[in-house]
DOZA-91601 format. One record per residue: residue in three letters; x, y, z of N, C-alpha, C in turn. Coordinates in steps of 0.001 Angstrom, whole numbers, plus 500000, padded with zeros to 6 digits. Layout:
// DOZA-91601
ALAXYZXYZXYZ ...
END
This chain:
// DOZA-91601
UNK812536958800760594812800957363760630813736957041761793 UNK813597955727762376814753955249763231815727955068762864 UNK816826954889764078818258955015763929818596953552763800 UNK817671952273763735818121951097764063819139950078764735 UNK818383951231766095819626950950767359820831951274767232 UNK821687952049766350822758952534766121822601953392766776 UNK823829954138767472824529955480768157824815956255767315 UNK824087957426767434824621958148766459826119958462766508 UNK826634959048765365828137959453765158828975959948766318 UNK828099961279766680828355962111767499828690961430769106 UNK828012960220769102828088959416770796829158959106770579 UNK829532958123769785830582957561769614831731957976769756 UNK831578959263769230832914959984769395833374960266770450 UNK832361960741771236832273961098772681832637960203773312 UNK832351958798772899832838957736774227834169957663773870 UNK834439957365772951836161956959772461836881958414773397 UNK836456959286772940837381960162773494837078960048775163 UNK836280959257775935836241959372777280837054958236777301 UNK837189957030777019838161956085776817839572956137776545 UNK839838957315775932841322957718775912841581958383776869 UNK840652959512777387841222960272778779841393959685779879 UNK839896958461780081840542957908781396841926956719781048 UNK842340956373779826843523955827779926844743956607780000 UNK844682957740780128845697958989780163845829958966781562 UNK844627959151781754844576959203783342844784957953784246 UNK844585957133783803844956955738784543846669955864784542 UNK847451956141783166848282956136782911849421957303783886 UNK849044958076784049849583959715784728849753958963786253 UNK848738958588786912848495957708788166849444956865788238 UNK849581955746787250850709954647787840851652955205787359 UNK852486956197786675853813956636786695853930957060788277 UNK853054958153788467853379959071790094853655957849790913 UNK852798956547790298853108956092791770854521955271791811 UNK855321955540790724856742954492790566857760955085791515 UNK858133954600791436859737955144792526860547955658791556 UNK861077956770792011862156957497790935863135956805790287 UNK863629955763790682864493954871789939864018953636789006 UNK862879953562789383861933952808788433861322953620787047 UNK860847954950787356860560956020786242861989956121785485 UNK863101955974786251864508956455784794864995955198783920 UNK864706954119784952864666952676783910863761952769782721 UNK862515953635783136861667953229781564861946954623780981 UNK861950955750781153862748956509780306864039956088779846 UNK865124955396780568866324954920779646865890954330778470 UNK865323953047778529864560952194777494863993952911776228 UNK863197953696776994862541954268775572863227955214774754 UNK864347956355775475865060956782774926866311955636773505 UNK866826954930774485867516953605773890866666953334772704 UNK865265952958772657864354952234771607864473953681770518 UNK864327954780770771864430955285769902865232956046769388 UNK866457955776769918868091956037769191868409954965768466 UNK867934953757768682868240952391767814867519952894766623 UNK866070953430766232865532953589765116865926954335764906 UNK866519955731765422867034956739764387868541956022763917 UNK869193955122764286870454954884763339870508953492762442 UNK869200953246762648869152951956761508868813952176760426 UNK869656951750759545869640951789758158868556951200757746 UNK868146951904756781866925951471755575867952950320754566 UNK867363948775754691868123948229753429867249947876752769 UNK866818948098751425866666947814750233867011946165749605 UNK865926945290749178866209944136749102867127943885747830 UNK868073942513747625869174942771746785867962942920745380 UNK867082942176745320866390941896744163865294943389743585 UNK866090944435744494865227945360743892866203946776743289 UNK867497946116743571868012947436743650868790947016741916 UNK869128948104741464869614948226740327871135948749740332 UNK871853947618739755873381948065739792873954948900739389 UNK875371949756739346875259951020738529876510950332737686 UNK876016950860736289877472950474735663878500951483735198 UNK879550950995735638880822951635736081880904951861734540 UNK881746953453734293882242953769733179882659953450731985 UNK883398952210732690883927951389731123883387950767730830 UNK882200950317731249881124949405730786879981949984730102 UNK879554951602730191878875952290729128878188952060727564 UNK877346951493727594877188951803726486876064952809725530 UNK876635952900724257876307953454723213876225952623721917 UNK874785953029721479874564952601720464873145953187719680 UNK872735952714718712871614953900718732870324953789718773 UNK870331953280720049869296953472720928869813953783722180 UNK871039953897722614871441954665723921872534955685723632 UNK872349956844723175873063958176723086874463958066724517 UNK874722959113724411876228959308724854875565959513726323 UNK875515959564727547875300960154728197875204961570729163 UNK874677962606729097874719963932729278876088964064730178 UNK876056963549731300877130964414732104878722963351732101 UNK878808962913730649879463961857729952881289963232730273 UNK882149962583730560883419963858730139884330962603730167 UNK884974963309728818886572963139728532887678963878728421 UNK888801963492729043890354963888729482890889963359728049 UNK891098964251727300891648963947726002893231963850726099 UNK894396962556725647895089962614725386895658962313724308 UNK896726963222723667896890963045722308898162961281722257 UNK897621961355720696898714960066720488899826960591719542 UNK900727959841718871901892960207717900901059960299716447 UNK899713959888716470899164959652714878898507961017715391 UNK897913962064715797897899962966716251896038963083716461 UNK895772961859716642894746961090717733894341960818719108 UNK893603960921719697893682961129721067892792960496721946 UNK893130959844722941891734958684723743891680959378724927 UNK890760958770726199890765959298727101891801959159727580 UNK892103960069728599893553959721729688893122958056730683 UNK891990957843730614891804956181731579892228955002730152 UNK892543955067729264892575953810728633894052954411727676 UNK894351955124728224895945955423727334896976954503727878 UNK897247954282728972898555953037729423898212951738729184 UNK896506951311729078896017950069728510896567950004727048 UNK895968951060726254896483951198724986897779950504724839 UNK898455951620724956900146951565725136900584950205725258 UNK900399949721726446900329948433726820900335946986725430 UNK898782947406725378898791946402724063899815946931722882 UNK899525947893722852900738948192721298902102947740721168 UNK902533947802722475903870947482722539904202945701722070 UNK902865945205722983903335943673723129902910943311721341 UNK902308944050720567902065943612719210903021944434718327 UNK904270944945719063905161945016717966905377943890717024 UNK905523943088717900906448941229717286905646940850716058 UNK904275941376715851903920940833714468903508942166713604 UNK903935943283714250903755944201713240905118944916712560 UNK905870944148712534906986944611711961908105945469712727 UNK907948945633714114908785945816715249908446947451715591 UNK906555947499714768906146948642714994904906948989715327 UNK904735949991716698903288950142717241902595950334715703 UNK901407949513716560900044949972715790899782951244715655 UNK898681951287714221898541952891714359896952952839714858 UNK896681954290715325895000955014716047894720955630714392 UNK893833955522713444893432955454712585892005956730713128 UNK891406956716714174890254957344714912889847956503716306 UNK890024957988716907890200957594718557888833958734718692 UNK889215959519720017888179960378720283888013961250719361 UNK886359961484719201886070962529718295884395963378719111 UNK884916964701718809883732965209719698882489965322718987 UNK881891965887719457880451966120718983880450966996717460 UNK880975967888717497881191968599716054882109968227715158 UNK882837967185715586883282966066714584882482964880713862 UNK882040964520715009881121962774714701880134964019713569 UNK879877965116713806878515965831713034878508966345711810 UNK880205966318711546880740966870710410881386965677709662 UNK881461964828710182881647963003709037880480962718708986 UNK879358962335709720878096962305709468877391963160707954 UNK877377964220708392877017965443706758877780965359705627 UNK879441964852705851879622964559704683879313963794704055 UNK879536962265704769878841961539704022877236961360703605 UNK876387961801704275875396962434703741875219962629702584 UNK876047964047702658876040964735700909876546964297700056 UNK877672963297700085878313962146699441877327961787698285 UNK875786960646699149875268960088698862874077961175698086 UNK873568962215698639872254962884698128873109963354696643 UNK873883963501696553875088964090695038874893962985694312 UNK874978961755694794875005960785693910873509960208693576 UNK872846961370693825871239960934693160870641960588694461 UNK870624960287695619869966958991696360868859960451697072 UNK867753959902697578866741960626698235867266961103699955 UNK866680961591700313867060961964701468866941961165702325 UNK866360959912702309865773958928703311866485958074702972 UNK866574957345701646867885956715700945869004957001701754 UNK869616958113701426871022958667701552871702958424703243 UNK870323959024703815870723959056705438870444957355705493 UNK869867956371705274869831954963705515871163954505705194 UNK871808954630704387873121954425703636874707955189704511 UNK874431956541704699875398956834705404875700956123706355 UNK873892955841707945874319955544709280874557954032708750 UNK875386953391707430875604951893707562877645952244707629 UNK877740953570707433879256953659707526879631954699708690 UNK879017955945709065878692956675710063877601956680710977 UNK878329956579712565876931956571713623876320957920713706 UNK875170958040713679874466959386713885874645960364715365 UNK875724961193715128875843962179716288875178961756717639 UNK876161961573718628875711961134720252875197959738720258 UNK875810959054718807875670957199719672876775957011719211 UNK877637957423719179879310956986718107879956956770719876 UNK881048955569719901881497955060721030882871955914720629 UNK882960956103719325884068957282719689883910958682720445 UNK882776959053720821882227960514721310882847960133722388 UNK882875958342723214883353958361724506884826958543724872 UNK885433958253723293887063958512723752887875957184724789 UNK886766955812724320887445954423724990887426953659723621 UNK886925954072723048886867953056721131887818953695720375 UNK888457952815719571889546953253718840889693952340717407 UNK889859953168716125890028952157714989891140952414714519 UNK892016950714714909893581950285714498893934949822713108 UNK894867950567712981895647949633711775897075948772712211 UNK897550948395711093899392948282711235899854948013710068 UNK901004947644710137901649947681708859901329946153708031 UNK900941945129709077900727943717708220899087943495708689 UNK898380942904707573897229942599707815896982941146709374 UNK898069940788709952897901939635710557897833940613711693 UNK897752941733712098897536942433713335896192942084714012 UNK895021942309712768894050942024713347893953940386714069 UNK894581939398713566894311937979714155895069938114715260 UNK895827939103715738896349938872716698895590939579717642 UNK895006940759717337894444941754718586893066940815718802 UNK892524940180717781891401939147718292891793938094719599 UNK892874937826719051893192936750720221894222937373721607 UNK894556938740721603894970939175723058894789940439723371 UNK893732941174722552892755942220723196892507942064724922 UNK892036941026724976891436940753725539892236940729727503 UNK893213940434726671894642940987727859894926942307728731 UNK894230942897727706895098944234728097893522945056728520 UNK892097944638728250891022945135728779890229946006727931 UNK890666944717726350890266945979724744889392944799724340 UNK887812944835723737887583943538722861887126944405721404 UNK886790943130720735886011944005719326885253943814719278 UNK884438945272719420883403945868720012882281945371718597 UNK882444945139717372881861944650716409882185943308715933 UNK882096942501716318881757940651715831881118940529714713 UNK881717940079713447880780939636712043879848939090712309 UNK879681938354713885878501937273713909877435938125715138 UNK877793939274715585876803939827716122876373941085716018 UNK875794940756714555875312942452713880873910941994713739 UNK872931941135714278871908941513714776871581941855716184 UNK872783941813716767872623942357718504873135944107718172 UNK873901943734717498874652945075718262873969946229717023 UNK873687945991715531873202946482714875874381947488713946 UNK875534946705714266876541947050713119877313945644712644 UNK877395946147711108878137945199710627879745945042711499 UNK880257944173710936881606943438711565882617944868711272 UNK883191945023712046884372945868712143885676945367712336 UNK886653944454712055887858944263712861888960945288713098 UNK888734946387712722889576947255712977888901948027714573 UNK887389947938714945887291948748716004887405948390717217 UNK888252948385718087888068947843719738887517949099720681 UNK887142948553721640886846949434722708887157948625723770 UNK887311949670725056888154949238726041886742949255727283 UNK887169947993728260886053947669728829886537947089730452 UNK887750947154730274888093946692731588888792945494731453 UNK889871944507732311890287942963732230889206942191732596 UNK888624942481733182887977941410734235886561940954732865 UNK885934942216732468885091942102731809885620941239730500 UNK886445942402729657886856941418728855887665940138728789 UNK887809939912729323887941938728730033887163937308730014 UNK885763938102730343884521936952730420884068936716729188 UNK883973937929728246883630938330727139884401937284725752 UNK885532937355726246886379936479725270885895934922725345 UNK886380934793726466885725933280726702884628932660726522 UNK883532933326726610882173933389726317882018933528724967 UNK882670934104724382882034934705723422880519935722722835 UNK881066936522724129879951937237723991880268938894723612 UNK879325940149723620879419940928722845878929942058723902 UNK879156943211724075879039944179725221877371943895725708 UNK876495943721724655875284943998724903875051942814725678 UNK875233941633725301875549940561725759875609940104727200 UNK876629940700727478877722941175728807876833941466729865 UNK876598942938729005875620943500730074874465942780730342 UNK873598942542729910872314941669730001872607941036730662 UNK873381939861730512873440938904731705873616939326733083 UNK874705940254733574874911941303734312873837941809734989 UNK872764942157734448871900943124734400871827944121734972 UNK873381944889733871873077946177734101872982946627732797 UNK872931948496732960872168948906731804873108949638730780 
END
């Protein structure tokens, strides 16, 4: 059959490649014929053109890049475990409790200024940091608590994680959450209203235990920074909250 006036493959190729040689060759010709100071002008240039691309930065548009969130803004809960290469600088307290070494002078800080309504005495750390074979060993007890008292195994564990977080989502594993007491019950109305000072909020709100997925705590704060808590107070909003708007993770 015919080729229907088409070239075969093989021509084609052949011409293109005669089309590049004589432009090689056209090309080889008008360099020889430049004047030596005309040939180092266009070598400067092109050298220049391509030292500019080797030191220009690749930027990434703002709307694509993902922010990182800084430490004290972490969270845990249980659907986000502790993070693997997560470390804490344990320092002990006088209740013989211990937070990280980054939120111990914050601590301090607040305790002092809530002597005046606690009876002219720091608050107490009730549970500060607790490691992994701690959170795992309040977890099982209460557990067995509940399976002793008749309840099924599915029962029992539903019931515990409403008083214990299940190993690697407890914000105490991070050693920035802490549960306060004091000697007068008006401590808590006060750390509600100047937590927030010192870069501590409460991390559990009665009114946001369908966000956060724990009931109200007023004894637990966690420490998050001024600036954050800060916004947080005013807003009235809740870490998860925070972050979202933020959008970080």
């Amino acid at each position: 059959m015919g080729n229907n006036g088409k070239k075969p493959r093989g021509s084609r190729a052949f011409t293109t490649m005669a089309v590049i040689v004589s432009l090689l060759a056209i090309g080889v010709l008008l360099w020889g014929a430049l004047a030596p100071k005309d040939r180092k002008k266009i070598a400067d240039k092109v050298d220049s053109f391509f030292d500019h691309m080797g030191q220009s930065e690749i930027v990434v548009p703002a709307e694509t890049r993902v922010p990182k969130t800084p430490w004290n803004l972490t969270l845990v809960n249980r659907d986000r475990p502790i993070p693997e290469d997560w470390q804490v600088d344990p320092v002990e307290l006088e209740s013989g409790q211990s937070v990280d070494a980054r939120i111990y002078e914050p601590l301090m800080q607040m305790f002092e200024a809530a002597r005046s309504i606690n009876l002219d005495r720091l608050p107490n750390v009730e549970s500060g940091y607790r490691s992994m074979e701690k959170q795992k060993s309040l977890y099982d007890q209460k557990l067995s608590e509940f399976l002793n008292g008749g309840y099924s195994e599915e029962e029992a564990r539903a019931l515990t994680e409403k008083w214990v977080s299940v190993p690697d989502t407890s914000e105490h594993q991070l050693g920035i959450a802490v549960d306060i007491s004091g000697e007068v019950y008006d401590i808590y109305a006060w750390l509600q209203e100047n937590s927030w000072r010192y870069g501590f909020i409460l991390r559990y709100p009665p009114d946001k235990t369908s966000i956060t997925g724990v009931s109200g705590e007023e004894w637990h704060y966690r420490y998050v920074g001024v600036e954050a808590a800060t916004e947080m107070y005013e807003k009235g909003l809740c870490l998860e909250e925070y972050l979202e708007q933020h959008d970080l993770e």
